[in-house]
C-alpha positions as CSV (number, residue, x, y, z in Angstrom):
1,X,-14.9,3.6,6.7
2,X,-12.6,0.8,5.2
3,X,-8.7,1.7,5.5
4,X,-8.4,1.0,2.2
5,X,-10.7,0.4,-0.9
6,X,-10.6,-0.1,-4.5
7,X,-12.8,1.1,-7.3
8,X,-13.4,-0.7,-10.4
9,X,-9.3,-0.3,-10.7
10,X,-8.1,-1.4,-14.5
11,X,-4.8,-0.9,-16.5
12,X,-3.5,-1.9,-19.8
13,X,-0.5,-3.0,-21.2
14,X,-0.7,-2.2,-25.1
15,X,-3.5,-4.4,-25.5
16,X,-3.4,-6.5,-23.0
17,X,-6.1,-5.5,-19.9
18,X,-3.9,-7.0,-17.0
19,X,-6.7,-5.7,-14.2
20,X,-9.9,-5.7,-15.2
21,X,-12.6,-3.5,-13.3
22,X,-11.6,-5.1,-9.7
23,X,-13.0,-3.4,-6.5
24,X,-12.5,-4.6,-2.9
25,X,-12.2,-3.1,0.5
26,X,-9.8,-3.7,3.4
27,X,-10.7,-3.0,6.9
28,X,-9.0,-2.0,9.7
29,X,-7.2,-5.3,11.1
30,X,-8.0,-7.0,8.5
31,X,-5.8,-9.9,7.0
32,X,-6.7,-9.7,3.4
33,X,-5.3,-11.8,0.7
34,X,-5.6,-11.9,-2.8
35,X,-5.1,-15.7,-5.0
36,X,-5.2,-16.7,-8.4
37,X,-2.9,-18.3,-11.3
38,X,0.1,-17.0,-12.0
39,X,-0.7,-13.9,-14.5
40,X,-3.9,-13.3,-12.7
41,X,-3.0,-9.7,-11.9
42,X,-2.0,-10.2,-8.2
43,X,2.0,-8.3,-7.9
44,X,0.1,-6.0,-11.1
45,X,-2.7,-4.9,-8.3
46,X,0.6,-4.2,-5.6
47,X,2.2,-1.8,-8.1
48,X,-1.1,0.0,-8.4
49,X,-1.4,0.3,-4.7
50,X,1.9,1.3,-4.5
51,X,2.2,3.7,-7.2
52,X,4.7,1.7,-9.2
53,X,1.9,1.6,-11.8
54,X,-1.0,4.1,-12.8
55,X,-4.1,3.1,-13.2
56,X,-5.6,3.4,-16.4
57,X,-8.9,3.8,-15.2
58,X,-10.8,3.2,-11.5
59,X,-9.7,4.7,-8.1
60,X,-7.6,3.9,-5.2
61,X,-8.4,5.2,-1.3
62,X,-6.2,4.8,1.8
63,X,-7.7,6.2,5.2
64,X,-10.8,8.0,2.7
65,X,-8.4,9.9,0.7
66,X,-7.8,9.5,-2.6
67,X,-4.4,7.9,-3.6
68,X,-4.7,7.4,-7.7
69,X,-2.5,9.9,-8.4
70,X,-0.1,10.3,-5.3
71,X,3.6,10.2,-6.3
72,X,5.1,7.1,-5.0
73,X,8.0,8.3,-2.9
74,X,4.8,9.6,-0.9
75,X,3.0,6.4,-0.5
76,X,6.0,5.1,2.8
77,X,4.9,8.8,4.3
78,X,1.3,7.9,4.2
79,X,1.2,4.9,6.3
80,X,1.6,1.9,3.0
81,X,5.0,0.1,3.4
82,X,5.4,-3.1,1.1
83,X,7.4,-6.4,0.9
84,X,8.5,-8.0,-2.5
85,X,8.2,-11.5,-4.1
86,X,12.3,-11.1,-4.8
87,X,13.9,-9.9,-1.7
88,X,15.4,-6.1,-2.4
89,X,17.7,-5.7,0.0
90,X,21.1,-4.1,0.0
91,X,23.7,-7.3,-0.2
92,X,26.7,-5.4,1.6
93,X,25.1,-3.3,4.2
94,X,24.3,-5.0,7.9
95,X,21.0,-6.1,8.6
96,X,20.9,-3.1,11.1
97,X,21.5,-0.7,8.2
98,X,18.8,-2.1,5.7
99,X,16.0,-1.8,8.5
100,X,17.3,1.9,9.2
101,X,17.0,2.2,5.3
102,X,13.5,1.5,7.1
103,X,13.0,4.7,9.3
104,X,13.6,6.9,6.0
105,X,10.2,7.6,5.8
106,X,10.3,9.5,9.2
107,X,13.4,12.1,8.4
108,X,12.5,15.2,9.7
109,X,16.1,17.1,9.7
110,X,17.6,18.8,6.0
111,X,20.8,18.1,4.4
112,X,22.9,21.0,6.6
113,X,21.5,20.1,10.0
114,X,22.8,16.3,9.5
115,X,26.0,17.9,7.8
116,X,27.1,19.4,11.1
117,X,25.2,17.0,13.1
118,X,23.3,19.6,15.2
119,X,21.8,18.3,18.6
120,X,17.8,17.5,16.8
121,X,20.0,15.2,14.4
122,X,21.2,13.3,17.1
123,X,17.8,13.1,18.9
124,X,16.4,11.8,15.8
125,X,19.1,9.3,15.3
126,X,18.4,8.3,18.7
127,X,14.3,7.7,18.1
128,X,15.5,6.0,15.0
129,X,17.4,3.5,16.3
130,X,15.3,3.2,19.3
131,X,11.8,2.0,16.9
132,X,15.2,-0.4,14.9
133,X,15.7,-2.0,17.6
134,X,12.0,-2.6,18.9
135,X,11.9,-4.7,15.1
136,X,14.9,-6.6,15.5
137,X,13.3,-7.8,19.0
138,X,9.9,-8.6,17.7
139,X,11.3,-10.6,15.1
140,X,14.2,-12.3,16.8
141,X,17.1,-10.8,14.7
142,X,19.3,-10.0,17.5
143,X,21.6,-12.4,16.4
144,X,21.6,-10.9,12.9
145,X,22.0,-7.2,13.9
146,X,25.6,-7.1,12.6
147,X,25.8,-9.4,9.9
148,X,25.3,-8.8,6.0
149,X,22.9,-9.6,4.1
150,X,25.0,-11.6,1.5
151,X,25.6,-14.5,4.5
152,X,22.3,-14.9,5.3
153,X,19.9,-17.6,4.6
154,X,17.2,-16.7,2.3
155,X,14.5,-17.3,5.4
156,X,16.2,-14.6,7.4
157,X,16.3,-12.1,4.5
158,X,12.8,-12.6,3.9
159,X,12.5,-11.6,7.7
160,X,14.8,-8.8,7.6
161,X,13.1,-7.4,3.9
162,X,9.5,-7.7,6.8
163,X,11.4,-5.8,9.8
164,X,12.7,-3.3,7.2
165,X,8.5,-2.8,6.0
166,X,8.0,-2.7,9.7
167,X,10.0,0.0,11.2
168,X,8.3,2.5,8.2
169,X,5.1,2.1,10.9
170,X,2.8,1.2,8.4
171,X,-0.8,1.4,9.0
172,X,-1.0,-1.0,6.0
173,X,1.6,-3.5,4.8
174,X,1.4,-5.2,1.6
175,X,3.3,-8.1,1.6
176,X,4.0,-10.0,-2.0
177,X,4.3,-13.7,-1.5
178,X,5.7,-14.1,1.6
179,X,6.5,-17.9,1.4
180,X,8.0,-17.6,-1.6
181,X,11.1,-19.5,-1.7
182,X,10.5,-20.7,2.2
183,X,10.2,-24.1,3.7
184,X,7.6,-25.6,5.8
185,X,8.9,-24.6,9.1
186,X,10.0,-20.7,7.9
187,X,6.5,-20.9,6.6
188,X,4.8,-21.6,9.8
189,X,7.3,-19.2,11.4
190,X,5.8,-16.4,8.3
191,X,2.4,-17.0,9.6
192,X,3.2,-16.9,13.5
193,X,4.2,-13.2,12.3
194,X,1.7,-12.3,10.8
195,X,-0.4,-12.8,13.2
196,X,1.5,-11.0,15.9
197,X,1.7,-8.3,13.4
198,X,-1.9,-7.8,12.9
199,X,-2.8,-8.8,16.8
200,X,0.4,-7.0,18.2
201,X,1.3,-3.9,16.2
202,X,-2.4,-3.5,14.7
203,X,-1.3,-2.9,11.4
204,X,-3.7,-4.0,8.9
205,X,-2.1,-6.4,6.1
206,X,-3.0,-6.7,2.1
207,X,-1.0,-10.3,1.1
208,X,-0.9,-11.8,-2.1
209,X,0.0,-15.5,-1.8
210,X,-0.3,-19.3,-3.1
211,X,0.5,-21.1,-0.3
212,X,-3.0,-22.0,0.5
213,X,-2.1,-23.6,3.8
214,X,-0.7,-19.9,4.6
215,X,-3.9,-18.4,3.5
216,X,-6.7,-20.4,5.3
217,X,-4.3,-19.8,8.3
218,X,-4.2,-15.7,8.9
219,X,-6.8,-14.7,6.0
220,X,-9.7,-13.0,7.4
221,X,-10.8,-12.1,3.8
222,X,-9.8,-13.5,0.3
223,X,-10.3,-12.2,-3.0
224,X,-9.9,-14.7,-5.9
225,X,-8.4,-13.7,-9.4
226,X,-8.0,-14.6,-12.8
227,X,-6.6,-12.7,-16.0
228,X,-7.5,-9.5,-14.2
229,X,-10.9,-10.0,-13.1
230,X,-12.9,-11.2,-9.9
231,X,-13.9,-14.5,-9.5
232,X,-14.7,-14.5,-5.9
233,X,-14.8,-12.9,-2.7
234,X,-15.0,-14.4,0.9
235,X,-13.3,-16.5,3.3
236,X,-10.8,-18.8,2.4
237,X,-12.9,-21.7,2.8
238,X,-15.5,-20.0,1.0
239,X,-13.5,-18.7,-2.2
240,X,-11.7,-22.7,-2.0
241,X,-15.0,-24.1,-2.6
242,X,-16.0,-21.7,-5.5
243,X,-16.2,-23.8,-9.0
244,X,-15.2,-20.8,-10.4
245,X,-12.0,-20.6,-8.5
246,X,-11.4,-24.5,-8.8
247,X,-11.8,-23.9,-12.7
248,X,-9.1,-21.8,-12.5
249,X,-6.9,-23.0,-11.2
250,X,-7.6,-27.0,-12.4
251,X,-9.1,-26.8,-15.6
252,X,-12.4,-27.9,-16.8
């Protein structure tokens, strides 16, 4: 059983077919990536997976049950937490309160039990905290934990927007162009993550990315698009290599 899989998934936009009758299937501790020109569909295939979007035709299936049609405050719940090509982050709260923003996923009390603050609130706030802080560790922020986010460098947002996907406990973690915006060394720093992510936590990962150097580096599968549809499907080597692929993206 794949974690996650995609069936001949399509949606319009007036008349414009943006995906176009794309499967694929991600397995458990996988690090799967999808490429292509910009406007090839890759962020349009995110929002699908993460309900932003509905499919117009095709289905969607995370841990063999169907997910086509789940609302998307549900999707966090489920086990899918995702990243975004521009960091959305709250500017004036501390990098400890965006990655409890994090743990919202897990509320278990109502509204009148955290009014008067009854003892299972404060256990809760306690395991909170607790799975917060095992974030800021794994990623190093322990320097950060009180600063906020509008005097940060845009490297350690990007890491705080990861720790924030992180402390959801995703089972799968969709991350939208990760070295966006990043220089070399952040982006060797990007891909030491997320292999300790995958290795570590054991939390399967769906990427979308250009930085090829980042791709052949933590890809164990890629999946090659352009204007919606398939072009190929192996490793990165293997999808490089394709004409098809080279077309695309050179010309010819």
């Amino acid at each position: 059983m794949s974690l996650f899989r995609a069936e001949n998934i399509c949606i319009n936009f007036g008349g414009i077919r943006a995906v176009d009758g794309v499967s694929f299937a991600v397995e458990k501790g996988q690090v799967f990536t999808i490429i292509g020109p910009n406007g090839a569909g890759k962020t349009t295939i995110f929002n699908l997976v993460s309900r932003i979007y509905d499919a117009s035709e095709g289905r969607l299936f995370f841990l063999d049950d169907e997910i086509t049609r789940v609302p998307p405050h549900q999707i966090a719940a489920r086990g899918i937490a995702r990243t975004f090509q521009n960091i959305e982050l709250f500017e004036h709260a501390t990098v400890l309160q965006n990655l409890l923003l994090g743990r919202h996923a897990h509320r278990s009390t109502n509204f009148f039990e955290e009014l008067l603050f009854l003892p299972g609130v404060r256990r809760a706030e306690m395991v909170h905290r607790e799975k917060v802080e095992q974030v800021i560790d794994f990623l190093d922020l322990q320097h950060y934990r009180d600063s906020y986010i509008v005097n940060l460098p845009y490297g350690v947002r990007k890491v705080v927007e990861l720790g924030r996907a992180l402390c959801t406990e995703p089972k799968l973690l969709l991350l939208d162009e990760p070295s966006s915006g990043l220089n070399v060394e952040e982006t060797e720093d990007m891909a030491f993550w997320i292999h300790d992510i995958r290795n570590l936590l054991g939390i399967t990962v769906l990427m979308v990315e250009h930085d090829m150097s980042l791709v052949s580096e933590v890809s164990d599968r890629v999946l090659a698009l352009n204007y919606g549809r398939v072009l190929a499907e192996g490793t990165a080597a293997e999808v490089q290599g394709h004409p098809d692929v080279i077309k695309a993206y050179l010309g010819g």
